[in-house]
C-alpha positions in Angstrom: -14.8 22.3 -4.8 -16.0 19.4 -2.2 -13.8 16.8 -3.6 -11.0 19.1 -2.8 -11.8 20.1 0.5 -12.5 16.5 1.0 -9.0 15.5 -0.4 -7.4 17.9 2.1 -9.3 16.9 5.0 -8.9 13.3 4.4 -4.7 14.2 4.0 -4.5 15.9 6.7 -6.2 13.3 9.3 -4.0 10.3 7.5 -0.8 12.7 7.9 -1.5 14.3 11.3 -1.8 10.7 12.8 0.9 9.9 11.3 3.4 12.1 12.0 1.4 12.7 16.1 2.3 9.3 16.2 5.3 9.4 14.9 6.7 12.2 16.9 4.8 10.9 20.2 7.1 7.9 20.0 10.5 10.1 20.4 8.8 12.4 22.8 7.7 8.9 25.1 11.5 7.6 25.1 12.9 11.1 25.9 10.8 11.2 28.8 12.1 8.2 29.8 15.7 8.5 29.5 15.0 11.7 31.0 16.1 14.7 27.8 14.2 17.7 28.8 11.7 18.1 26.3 10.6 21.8 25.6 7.6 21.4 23.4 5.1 18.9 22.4 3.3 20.2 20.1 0.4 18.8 17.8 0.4 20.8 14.6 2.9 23.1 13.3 3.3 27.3 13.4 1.5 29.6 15.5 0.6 28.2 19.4 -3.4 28.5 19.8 -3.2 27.3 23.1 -2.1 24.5 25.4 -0.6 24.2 28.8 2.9 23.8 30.3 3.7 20.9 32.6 6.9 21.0 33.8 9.4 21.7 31.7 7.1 20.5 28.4 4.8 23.3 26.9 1.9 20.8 25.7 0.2 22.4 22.7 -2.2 23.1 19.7 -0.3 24.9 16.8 -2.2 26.4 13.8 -1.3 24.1 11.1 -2.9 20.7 11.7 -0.9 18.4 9.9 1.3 16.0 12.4 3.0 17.6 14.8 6.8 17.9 16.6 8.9 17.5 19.7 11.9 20.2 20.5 14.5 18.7 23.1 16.9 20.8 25.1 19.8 20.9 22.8 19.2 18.7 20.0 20.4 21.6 17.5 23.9 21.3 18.9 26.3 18.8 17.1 28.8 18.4 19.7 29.1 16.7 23.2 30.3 19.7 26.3 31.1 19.3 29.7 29.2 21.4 31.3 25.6 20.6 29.7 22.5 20.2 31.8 21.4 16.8 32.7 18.5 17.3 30.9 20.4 18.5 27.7 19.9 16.0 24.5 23.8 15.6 23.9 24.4 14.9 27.8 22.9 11.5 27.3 24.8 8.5 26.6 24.8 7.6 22.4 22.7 4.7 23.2 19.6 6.6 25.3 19.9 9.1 21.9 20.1 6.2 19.8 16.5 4.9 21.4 14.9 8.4 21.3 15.7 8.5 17.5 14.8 4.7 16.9 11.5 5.1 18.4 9.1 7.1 15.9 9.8 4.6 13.2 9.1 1.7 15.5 5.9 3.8 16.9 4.7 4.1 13.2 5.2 -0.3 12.4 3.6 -0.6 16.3 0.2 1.6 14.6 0.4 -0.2 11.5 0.3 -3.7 13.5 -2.5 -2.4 15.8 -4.3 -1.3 13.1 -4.5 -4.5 10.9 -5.0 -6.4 14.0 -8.7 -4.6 15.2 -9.1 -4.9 11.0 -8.9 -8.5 11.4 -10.8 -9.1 14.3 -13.7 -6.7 12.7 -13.7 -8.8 9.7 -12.7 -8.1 6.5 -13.8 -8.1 2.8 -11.5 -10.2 0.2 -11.5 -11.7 -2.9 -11.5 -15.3 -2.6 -9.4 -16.6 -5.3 -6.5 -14.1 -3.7 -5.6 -16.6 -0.6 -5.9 -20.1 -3.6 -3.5 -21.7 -5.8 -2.2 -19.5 -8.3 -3.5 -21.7 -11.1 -4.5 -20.4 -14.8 -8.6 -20.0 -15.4 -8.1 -17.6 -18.1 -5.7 -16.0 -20.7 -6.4 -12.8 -22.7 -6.1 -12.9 -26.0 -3.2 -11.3 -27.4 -1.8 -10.7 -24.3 1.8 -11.2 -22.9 0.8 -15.1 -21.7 -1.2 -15.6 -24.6 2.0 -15.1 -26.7 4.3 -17.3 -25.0 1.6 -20.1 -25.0 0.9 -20.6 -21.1 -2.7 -22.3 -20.5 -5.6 -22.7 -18.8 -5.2 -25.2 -16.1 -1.0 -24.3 -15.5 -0.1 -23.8 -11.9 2.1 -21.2 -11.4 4.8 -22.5 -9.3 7.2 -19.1 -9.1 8.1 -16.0 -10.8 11.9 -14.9 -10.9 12.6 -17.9 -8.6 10.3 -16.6 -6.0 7.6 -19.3 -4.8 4.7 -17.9 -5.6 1.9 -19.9 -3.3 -1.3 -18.0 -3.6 -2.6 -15.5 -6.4 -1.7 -12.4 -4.2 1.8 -14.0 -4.5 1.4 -13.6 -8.1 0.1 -10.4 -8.5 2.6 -9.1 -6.4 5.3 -10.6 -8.2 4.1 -9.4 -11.6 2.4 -5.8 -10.5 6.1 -4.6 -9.3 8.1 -5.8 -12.8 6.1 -3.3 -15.3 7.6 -3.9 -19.2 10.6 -6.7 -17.6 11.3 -9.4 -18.7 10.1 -12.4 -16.3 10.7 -15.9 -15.7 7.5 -18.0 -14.8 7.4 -21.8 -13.9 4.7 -23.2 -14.2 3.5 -26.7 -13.6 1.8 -28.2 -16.7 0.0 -31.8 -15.8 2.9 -34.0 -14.7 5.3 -31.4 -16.6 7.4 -28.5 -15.2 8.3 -25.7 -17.3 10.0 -22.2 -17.4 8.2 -19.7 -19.9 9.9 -15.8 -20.3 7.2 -13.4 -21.1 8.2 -9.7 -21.1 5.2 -8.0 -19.0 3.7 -4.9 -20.4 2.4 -1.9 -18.3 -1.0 -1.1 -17.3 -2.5 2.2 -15.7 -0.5 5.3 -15.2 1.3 3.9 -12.0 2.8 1.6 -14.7 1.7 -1.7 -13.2 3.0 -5.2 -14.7 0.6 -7.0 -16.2 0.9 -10.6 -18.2 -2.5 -11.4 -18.8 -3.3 -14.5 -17.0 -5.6 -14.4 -14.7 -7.2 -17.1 -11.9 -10.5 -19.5 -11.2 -12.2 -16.7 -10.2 -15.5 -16.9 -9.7 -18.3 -14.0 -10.2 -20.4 -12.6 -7.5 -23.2 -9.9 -8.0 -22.9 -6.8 -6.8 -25.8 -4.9 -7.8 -28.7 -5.4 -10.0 -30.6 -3.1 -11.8 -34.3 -2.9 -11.5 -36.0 -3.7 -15.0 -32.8 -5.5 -16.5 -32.6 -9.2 -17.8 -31.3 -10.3 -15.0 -33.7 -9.0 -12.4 -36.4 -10.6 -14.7 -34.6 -13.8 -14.4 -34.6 -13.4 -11.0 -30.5 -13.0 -10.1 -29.7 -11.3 -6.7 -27.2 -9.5 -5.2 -24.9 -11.8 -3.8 -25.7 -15.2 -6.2 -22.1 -16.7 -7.7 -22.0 -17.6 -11.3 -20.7 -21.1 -11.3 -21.5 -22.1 -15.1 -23.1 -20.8 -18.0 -24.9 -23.6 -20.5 -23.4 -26.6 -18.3 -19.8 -25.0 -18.6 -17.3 -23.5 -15.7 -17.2 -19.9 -16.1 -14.8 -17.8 -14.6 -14.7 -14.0 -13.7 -13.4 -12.3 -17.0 -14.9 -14.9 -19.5 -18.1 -14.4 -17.8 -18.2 -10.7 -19.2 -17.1 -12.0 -22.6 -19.9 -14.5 -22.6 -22.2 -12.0 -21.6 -21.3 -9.4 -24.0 -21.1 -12.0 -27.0 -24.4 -13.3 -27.0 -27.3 -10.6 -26.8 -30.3 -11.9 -27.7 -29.6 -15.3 -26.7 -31.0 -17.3 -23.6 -28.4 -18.2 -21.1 -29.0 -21.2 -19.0 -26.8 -19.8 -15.8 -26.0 -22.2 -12.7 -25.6 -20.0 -9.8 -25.2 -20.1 -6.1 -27.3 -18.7 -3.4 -26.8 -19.2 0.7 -25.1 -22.6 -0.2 -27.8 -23.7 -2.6 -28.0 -24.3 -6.0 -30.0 -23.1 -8.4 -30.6 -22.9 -12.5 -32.1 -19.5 -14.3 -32.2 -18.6 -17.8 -31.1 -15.2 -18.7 -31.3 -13.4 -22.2 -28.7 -10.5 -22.4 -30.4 -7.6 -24.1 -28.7 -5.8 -27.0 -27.0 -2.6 -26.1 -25.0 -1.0 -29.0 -22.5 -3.5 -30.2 -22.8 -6.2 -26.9 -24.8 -8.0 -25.2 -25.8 -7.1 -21.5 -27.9 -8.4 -18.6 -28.1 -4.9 -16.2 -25.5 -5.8 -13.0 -22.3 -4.8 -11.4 -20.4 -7.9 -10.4 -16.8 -8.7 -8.6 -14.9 -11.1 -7.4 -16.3 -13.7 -4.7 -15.4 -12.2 -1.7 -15.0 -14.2 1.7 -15.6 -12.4 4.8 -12.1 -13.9 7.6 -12.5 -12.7 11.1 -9.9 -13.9 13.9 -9.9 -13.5 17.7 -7.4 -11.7 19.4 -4.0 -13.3 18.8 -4.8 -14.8 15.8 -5.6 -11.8 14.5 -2.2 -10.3 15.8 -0.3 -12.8 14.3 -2.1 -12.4 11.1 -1.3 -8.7 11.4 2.7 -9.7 12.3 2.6 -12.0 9.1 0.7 -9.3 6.8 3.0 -6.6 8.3 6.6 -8.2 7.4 5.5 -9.5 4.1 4.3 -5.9 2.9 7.5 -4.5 4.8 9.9 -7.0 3.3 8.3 -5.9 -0.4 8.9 -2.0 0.4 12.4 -2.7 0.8 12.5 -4.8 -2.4 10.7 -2.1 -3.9 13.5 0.5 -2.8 15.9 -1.6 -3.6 14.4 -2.3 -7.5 14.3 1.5 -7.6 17.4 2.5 -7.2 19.2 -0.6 -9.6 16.2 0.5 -12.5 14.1 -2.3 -12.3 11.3 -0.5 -10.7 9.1 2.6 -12.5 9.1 5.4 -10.6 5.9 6.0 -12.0 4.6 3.2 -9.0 6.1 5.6 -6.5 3.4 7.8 -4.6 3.6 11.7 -3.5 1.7 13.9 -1.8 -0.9 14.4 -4.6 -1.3 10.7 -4.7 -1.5 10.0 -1.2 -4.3 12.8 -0.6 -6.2 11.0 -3.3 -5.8 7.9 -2.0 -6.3 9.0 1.6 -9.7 10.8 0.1 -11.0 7.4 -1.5 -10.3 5.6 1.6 -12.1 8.0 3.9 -15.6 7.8 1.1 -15.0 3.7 1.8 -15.5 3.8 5.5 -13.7 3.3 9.1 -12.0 -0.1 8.3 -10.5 1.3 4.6 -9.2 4.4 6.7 -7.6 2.6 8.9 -6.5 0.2 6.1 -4.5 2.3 4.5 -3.3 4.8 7.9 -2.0 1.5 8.4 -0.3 0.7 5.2 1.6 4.1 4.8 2.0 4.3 8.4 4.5 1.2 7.9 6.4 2.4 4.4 6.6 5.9 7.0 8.5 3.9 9.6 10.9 1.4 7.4 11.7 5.2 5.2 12.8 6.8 8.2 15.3 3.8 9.2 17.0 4.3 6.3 20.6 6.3 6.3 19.5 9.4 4.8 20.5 12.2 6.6 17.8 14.5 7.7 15.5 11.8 8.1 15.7 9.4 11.7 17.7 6.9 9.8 20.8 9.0 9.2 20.9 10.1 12.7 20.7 6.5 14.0 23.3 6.1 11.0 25.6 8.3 12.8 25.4 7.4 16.1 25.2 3.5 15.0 28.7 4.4 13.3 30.3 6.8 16.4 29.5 3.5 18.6 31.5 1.7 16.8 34.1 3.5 16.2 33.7 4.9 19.7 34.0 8.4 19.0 32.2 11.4 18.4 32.6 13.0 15.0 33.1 16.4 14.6 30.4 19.4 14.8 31.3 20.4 11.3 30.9 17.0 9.9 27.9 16.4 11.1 26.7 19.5 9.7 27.8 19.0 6.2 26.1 15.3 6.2 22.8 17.1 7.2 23.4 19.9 4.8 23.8 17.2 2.3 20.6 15.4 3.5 18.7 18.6 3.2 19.3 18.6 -0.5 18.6 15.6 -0.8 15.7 15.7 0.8 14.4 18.8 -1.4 15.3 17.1 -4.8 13.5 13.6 -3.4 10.1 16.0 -2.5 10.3 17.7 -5.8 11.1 15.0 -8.1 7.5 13.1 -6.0 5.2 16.0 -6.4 6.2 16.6 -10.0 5.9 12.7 -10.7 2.5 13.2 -9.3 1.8 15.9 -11.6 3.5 14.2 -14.8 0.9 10.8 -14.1 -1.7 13.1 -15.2 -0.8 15.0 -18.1 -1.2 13.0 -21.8 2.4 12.1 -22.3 3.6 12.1 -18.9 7.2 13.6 -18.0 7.6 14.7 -22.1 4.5 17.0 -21.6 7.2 19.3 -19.4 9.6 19.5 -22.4 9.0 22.6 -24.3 10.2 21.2 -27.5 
């Protein structure tokens, strides 16, 4: 019962910032090309209370999940004489154009803000994420195993995209779930191009090849009484080597776990020194292990000011650019839309990020608060897009189109917005159950 009050608290702060923020962004340009707005209200239904300033009735509603702006006339599909100054179709196409534009813009500007005070706080990642996407280990069996890449190849691109860092790469291969991929790799003085067919991993249907990078093991935690407290490891010593040989993150675990009983001569790093224990892993069951929680090395970046911004500018278009590849991959089939996220998911997600802390929160505000805004600019009626659609295309064209077509598009986008919001929640659902959307089909 806590975890579920907890999931709908932590939904609806991610979703009443968003959509406050969101909505404040049309309300600020309306007030500036001067559309009388009648209500600015944060939350939806019943008015608690508020206050009226103006012509605006500036308020608290019931439900406390985002909120919404109501302008003078914005129902009305069609352009009349004798309309009030203040009216939303008396404006010129251009002010409406702005006032629609702007809560998409208003949800990148929060998502830019946000990464930029994460980056000057400081943040958490894994180290091997920003190197050089070259090959430290290969799991047996696996999708690289069988097409014979090796240790020691640098991957060079995947699909023809350059691929510079290992965040490149797991980008690359996380989005093609169960494709077949091209990967060129760079082999001593030797360039080839290896197809693997990727297979798919967790219920979001990630792509996964099996190659993994240099990555080096930190400790997380260690358990009082285990062999590796005896041994004297801390949290926070790096495993360079084990018996005089370079060990990386998920061969580590295999050493571990194949050698219980065994003394392990580990070379490890500690504040910048170096040091050499011997560790025995204690049987447990079938494996060997030595009582810790480890992860990646993590690097701590911080940046001043505009650094920071830039870094937020660079973050921001590369995850923006990938949505839209994303959408696009969708809609041609080579995308799952197991990967895509509803409600259900985004509460859960919102949840874990709220347990995590202040900088996770605002991590991931600041992630969906981006896929919000480039969603709403595109064409689909109902949404901002469509609008900005339409009055992109009346510019042009220099005319206003009729009241009744304009109502049909929106009736259209209505429907489709419905069949998009079902199809989400009950792919949400359909993640959970044992054999996904054939657990719906009665026979």
């Amino acid at each position: 019962m806590e975890s579920i009050l907890g999931i709908i608290f932590a939904f609806a702060i991610v979703f009443g910032i968003l959509v406050f923020v969101h909505e404040f962004g049309h309300f600020f340009m309306a007030k500036l090309v001067k559309i009388r707005v009648e209500v600015f209200s944060f939350g939806f239904g019943k008015r608690l209370f508020g206050f009226k300033k103006g012509e605006t009735d500036y308020r608290v509603s019931l439900i406390p999940m985002g909120g919404y702006v109501r302008f003078t006339g914005e129902d009305s599909y069609e352009r009349k004489e004798d309309l009030d100054p203040g009216d939303f179709m008396a404006k010129k196409r251009w002010q409406r154009f702005l006032v629609m534009v702007m809560g998409p813009v208003m949800n990148i500007f929060l998502a830019l803000v946000f990464v930029t005070i994460i980056n000057m706080a400081g943040v958490s990642v894994p180290e091997y994420q920003m190197q050089k996407p070259v090959i430290g280990w290969i799991e047996p069996g696996s999708p690289a195993d069988k097409v014979n890449l090796q240790v020691g190849d640098r991957i060079l691109s995947i699909n023809n995209k350059l691929t510079k860092t290992w965040s490149d790469v797991e980008l690359a291969v996380g989005t093609k779930p169960k494709r077949t991929i091209e990967v060129q790799v760079k082999r001593k003085d030797e360039i080839l191009k290896i197809h693997l067919i990727t297979e798919s991993k967790t219920r979001y249907e990630l792509g996964y090849a099996g190659f993994f990078g240099e990555i080096l093991t930190q400790l997380m935690m260690v358990k009082p009484g285990s062999p590796a407290e005896k041994a004297g490891l801390l949290p926070g010593d790096v495993i360079l080597a084990i018996n005089g040989q370079p060990v990386y993150y998920y061969k580590f675990v295999e050493i571990i776990q194949n050698n219980p009983d065994k003394p392990l001569e580990f070379l490890i790093e500690r504040q910048g020194k170096r040091l050499t224990l011997q560790v025995t892993p204690r049987h447990e069951g079938a494996v060997g292990r030595i009582g810790i929680m480890q992860g990646p090395k993590s690097i701590t970046e911080k940046y001043g000011f505009f650094k920071a911004a830039a870094q937020s500018f660079k973050q921001n278009t590369k995850l923006a650019f990938l949505v839209i590849n994303f959408i696009k991959e969708l809609i041609t089939g080579e995308a799952s839309a197991k990967q895509l996220g509803g409600p259900i998911e985004i509460a859960n997600f919102s949840y874990a990020a709220l347990r995590m802390g202040l900088l996770a929160m605002m991590s991931w505000i600041a992630l969906f608060s981006l896929q919000l805004g480039i969603i709403n600019l595109f064409p689909i009626p109902v949404l901002d897009g469509g609008q900005i659609f339409v009055l992109a295309l009346e510019g042009i064209f220099r005319k206003d189109f009729s009241p009744k077509v304009k109502q049909i598009v929106m009736q259209i986008g209505f429907a489709m917005f419905l069949f998009i919001l079902v199809f989400v929640i009950l792919n949400d659902i359909v993640k959970r159950l044992p054999n996904g959307w054939e657990s719906l089909i009665p026979w």
